[in-house]
N, C-alpha and C positions, 0 to 999 in steps of 0.2 A: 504494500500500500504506500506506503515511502516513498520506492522509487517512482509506483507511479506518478504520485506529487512531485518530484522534482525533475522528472520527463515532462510534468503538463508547464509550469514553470520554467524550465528552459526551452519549449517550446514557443511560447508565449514571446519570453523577451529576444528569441533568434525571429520569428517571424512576423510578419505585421498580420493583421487580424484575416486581411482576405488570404494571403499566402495560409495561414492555417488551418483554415477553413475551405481551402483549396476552393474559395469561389476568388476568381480574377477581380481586381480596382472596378473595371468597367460595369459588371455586375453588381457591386457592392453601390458604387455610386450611381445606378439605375434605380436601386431599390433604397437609396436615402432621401429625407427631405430635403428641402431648396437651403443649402448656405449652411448645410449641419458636419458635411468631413471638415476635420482637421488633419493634417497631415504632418508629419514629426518632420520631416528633412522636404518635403514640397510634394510637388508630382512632375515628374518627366513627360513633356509629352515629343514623341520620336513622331517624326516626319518622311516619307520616302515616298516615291512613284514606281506605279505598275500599268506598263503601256497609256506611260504620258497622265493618268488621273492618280489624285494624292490619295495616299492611306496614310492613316496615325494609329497610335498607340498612346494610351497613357500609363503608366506604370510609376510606383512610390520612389518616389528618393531615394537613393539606399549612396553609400560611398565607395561602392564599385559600377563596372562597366560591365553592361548586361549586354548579354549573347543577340546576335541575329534573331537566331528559333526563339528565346525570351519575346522580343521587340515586335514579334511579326505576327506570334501565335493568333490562328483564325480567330479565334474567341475573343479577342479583345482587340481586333482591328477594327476604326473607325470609319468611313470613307466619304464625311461630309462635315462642311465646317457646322450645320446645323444641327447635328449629333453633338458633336465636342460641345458647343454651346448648350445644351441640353445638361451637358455631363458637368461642365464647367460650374452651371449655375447653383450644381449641389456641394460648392465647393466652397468651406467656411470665408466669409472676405478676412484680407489679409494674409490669406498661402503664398505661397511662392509654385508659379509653373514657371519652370525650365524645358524652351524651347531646345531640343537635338535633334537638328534639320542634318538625317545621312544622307542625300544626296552632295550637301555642299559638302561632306566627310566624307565622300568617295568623289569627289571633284565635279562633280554635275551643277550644275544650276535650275534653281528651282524658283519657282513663281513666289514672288514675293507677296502678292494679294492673298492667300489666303493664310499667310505669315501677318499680314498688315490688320487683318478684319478679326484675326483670334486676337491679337494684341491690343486692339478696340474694345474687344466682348470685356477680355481683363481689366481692364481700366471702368467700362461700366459697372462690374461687377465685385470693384476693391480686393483683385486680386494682381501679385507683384509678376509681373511675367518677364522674363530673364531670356534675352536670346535675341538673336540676330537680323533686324526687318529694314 
């Protein structure tokens, strides 16, 4: 009984609450109220194209560098800045999103408009968004 309390416990403080619960950010903050996540280190939101139209991702903070397969996983790819805005809005004001646009990280260039209009949504919605427009 022990160990299993300090297996739920160190489970706890290695993973964030949807990682433990093996439901993905995307999911978690589908099913939250408007402006109630708080986020301990922000939220990442990753950027890239798949035959020229954008997909995103958003994913927790953490202080390492997450995998391709992490960033891409179907389940939690976005594919419209009206979704993100949806997802955004459930996002306590005052977070931090950190834009990581991979295409300009693997040397492509990418449309800066819908880099410009998420960075709008943050500003209406008191949140700090970090990244390159």
């Amino acid at each position: 009984m022990r160990l299993a309390a300090i297996s739920l416990l160190l489970l706890v403080f290695i993973l964030s609450p949807a990682e433990a619960s093996g439901i993905g950010l995307k999911a978690t903050l589908e099913k939250a109220p408007p402006h109630s996540v708080k986020l301990f280190k922000g939220l990442e939101l990753y950027m890239w194209r798949v035959d020229d139209k954008p997909h995103w991702s958003m994913l927790m903070g953490t202080n390492r560098n997450k995998t391709k397969a992490e960033i891409r996983r179907k389940e939690e790819t976005i594919k419209s800045v009206d979704e993100i805005t949806r997802l955004l809005e459930k996002v306590a004001p005052g977070e931090y999103i950190i834009l990581v646009d991979q295409e300009k990280a693997e040397g492509k260039k990418n449309s800066r408009e819908e880099i410009s209009t998420i960075k709008a949504v943050c500003k209406k919605l008191n949140l700090n968004f970090l990244g390159d427009t």
